[in-house]
Each structure stands twice: as structure tokens, then as C-alpha cells.
Backbone as a ProteinNet text record, in pm:
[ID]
protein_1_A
[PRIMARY]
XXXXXXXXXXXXXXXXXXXXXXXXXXXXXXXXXXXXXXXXXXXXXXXXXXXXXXXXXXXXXXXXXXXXXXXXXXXXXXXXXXXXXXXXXXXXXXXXXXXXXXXXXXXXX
[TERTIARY]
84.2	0	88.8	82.5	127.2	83.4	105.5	68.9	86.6	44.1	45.5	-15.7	64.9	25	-17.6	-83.6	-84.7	-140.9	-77.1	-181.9	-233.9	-323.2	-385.6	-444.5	-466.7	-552.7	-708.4	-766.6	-917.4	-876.5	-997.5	-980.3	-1002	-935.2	-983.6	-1056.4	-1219.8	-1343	-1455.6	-1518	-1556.4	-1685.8	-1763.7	-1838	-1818.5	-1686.6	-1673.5	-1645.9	-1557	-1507.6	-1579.6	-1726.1	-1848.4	-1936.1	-1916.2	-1973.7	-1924.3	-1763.1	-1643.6	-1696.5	-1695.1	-1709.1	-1830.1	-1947.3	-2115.3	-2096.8	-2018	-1987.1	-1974.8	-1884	-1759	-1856.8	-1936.3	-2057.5	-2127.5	-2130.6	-2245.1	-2118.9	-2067.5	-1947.6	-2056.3	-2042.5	-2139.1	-2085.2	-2206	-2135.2	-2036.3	-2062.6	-1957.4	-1808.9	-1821.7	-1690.3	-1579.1	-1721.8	-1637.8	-1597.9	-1716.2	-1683.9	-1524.1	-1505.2	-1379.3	-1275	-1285.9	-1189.3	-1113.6	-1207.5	-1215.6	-1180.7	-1190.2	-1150.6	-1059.2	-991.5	-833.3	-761.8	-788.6	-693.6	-657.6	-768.4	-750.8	-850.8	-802.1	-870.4	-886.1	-853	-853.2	-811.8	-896.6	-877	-931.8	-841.4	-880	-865.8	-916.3	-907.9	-910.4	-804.5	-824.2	-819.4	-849.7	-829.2	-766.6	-699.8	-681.9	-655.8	-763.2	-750.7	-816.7	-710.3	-746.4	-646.3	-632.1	-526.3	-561.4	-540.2	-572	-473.9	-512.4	-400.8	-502.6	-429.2	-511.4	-390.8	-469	-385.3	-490.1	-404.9	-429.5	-360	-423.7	-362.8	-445.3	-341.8	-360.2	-307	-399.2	-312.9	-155.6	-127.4	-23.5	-12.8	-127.4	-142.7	-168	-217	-202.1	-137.4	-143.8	-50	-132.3	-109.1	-129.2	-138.7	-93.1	-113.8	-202.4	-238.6	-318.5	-482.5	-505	-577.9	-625.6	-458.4	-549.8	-617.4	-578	-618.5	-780.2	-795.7	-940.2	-1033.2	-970.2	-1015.8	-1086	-991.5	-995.3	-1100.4	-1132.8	-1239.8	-1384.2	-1393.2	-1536.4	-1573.9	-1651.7	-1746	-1785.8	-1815.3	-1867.5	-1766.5	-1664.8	-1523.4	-1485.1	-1490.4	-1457.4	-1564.9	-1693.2	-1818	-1744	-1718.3	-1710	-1558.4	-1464.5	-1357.3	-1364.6	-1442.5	-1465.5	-1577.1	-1632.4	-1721	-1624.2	-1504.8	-1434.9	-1349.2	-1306.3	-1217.6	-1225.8	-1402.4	-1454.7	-1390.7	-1343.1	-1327	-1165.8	-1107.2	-968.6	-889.9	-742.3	-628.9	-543.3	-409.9	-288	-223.8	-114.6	-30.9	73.4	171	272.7	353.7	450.2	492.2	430.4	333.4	266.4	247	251	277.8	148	147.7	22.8	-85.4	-182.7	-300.8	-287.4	-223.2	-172.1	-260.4	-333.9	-392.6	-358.2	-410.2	-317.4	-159.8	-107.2	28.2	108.9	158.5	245.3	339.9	326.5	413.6	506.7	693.4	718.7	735.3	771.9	816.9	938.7	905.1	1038.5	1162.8	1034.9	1015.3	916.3	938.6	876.5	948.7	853.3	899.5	876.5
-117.8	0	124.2	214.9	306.7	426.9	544.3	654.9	797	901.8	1053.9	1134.6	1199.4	1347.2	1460.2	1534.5	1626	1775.7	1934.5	2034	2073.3	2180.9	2278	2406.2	2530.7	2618.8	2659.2	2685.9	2718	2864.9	2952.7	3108.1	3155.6	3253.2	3250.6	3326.2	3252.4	3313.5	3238.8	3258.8	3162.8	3097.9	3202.8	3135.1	3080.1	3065	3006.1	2829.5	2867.3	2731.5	2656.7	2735.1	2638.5	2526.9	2658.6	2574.3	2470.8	2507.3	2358.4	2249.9	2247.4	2132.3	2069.7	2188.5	2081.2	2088.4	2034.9	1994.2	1839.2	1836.4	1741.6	1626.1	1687.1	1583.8	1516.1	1552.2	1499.7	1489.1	1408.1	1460.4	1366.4	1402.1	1305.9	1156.4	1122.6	968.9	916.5	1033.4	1014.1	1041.4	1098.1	1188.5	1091.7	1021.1	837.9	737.8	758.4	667.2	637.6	772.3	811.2	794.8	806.1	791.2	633	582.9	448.4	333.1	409.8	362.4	414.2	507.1	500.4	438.5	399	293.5	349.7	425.9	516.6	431.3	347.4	287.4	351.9	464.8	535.3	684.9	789.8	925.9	972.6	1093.1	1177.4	1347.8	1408.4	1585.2	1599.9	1679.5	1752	1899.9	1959.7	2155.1	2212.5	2283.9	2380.6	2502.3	2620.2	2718.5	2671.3	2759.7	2768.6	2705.8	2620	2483.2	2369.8	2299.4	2171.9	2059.4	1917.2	1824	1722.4	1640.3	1550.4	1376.4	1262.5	1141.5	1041.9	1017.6	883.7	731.1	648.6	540.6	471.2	418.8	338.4	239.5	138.1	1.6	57.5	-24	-93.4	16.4	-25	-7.8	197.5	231	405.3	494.4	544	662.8	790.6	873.1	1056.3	1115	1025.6	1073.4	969.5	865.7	770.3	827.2	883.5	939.9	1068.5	1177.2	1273.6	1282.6	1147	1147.4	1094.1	998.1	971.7	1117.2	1151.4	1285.5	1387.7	1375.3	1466.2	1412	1289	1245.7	1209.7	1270	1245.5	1377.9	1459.6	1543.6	1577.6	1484	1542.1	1534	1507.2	1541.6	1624.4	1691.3	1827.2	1923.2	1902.8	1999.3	1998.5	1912.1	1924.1	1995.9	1977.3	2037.4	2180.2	2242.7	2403.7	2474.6	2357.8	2414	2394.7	2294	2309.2	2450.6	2466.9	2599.4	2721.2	2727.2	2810	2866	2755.3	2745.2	2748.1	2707.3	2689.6	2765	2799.9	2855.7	2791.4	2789.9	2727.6	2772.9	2708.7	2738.5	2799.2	2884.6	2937.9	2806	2861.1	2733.8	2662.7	2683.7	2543.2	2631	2472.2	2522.9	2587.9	2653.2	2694.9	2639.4	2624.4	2519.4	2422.6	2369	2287.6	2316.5	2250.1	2251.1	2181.8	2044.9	2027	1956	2008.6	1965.1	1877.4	1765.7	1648.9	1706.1	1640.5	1690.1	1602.6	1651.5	1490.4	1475.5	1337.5	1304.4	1305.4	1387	1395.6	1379.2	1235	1173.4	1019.7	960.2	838.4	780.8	712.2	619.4	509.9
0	0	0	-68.6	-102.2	-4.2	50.6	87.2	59.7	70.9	37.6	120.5	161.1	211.1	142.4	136.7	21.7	85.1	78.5	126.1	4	52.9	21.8	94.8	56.8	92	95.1	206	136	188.9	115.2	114.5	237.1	331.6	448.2	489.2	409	490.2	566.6	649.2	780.7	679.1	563.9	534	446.2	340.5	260.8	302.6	414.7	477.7	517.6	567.1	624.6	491.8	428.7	269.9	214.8	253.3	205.6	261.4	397.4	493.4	472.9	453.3	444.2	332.8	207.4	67	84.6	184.1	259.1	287.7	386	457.8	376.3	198.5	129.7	16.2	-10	-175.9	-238.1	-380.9	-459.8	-510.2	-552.5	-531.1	-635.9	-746.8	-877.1	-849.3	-752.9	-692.8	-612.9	-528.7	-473.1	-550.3	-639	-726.6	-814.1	-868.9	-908.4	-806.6	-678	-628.4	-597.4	-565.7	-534	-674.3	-799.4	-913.9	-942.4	-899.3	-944.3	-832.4	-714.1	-681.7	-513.8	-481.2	-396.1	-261.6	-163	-72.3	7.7	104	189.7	141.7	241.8	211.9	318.2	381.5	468.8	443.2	484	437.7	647.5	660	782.6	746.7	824.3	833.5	948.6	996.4	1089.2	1040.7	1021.7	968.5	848.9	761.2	580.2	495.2	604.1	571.1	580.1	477.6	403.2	425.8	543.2	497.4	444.3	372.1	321.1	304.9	349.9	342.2	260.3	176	75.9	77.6	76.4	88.8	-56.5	-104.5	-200.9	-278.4	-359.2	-390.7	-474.2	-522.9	-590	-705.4	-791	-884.6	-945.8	-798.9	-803	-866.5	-933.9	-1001.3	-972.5	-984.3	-983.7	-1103.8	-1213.7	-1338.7	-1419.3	-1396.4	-1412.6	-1388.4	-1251.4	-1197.4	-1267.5	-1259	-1379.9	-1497.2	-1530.3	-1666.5	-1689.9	-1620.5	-1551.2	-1503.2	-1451.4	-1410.5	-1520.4	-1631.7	-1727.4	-1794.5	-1836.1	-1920.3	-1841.9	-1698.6	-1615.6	-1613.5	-1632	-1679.1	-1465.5	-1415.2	-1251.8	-1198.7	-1221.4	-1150.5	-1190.2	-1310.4	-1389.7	-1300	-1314.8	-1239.1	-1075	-1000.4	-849.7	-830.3	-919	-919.4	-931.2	-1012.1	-1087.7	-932	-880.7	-759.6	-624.8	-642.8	-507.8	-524	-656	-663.7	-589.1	-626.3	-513.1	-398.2	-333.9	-176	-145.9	-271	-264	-323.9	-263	-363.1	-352.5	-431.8	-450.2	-258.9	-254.9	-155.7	-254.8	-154	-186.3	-253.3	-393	-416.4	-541	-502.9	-595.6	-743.9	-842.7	-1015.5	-1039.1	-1172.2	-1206.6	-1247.5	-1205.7	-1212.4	-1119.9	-1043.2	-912.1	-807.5	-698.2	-613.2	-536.7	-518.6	-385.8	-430.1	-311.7	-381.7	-267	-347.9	-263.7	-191.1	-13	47.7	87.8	93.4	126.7	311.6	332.7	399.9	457.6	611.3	639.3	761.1	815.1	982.4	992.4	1021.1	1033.3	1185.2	1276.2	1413.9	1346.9
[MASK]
+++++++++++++++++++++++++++++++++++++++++++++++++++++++++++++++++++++++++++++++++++++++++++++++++++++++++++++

């Protein structure tokens, strides 16, 4: 099993962030669906602030570019992406068009 850390930013406004989260509570089911078909068994999003961590665990078979590309040809992953934007900006750092972006590792017990 493979793993990833990954941040991001949401914009820092109290009601935008509230909107993120009751998004969160309901994601659509095309949205799981996709995830769970690229190879993605586990996923978590935490916040503190207008900060984004997020952990993925996934098979073998996982790629990040495998995934985008899936991504690119689903139409409600394109729609939920253009409606999470909303809520989100790049972090300092990150390429253009980049959202969340891989963080590495740099401590393990």
C-alpha cells in the first residue's frame, strides 16, 4: 500500500469554509466513485484554519497521473472540481493550475 500526504488552501473566509465542509458531509457519489476507481482505498481531508491536509492510501497499482487522466475524461469530476475551486487557492509554491500539492516526507517512528 502506497501513501500521500498532500496540502492545500481554502480562502480565508468563515463562510466560505463552512460551505467547504457541508460539501464534505455529502461529496457526490460520482466523486467516490472516481476515487475508489483510481486505486484510492482510503482518504482523509483535515483543516486547521485555511489549511488543508489531506492522506491517501492506495493500492499498488495508483499513479497521480493515471488518476489525472481519468479525471480529465469524467465530466462530474470536472463539475465538483470548478465548484471546489470556489473554496480553494494554490499554496505558496505550488505550479500553475496545481492545487493540492504532494508533500514529502520527512520523519517516520
Amino acid at each position: 500500500m502506497k501513501k500521500y500526504c498532500l496540502t492545500l488552501d481554502l480562502k480565508d473566509n468563515e463562510e466560505l469554509i463552512a460551505e467547504y465542509e457541508e460539501h464534505h458531509k455529502a461529496v457526490w457519489p460520482e466523486i467516490l466513485n472516481s476515487i475508489t476507481a483510481s486505486g484510492i482505498t482510503n482518504m482523509e481531508i483535515y483543516r486547521q484554519g485555511a489549511r488543508l491536509f489531506m492522506i491517501i492510501e492506495a493500492d499498488a497499482d495508483f499513479s497521480f497521473s493515471k488518476k489525472a487522466a481519468m479525471d480529465a475524461g469524467n465530466t462530474k469530476v470536472q463539475e465538483w472540481e470548478d465548484l471546489m475551486w470556489k473554496y480553494q487557492q494554490p499554496i505558496k509554491g505550488a505550479l500553475a493550475g496545481e492545487k493540492w500539492v504532494l508533500m514529502d516526507k520527512i520523519f517516520q517512528l
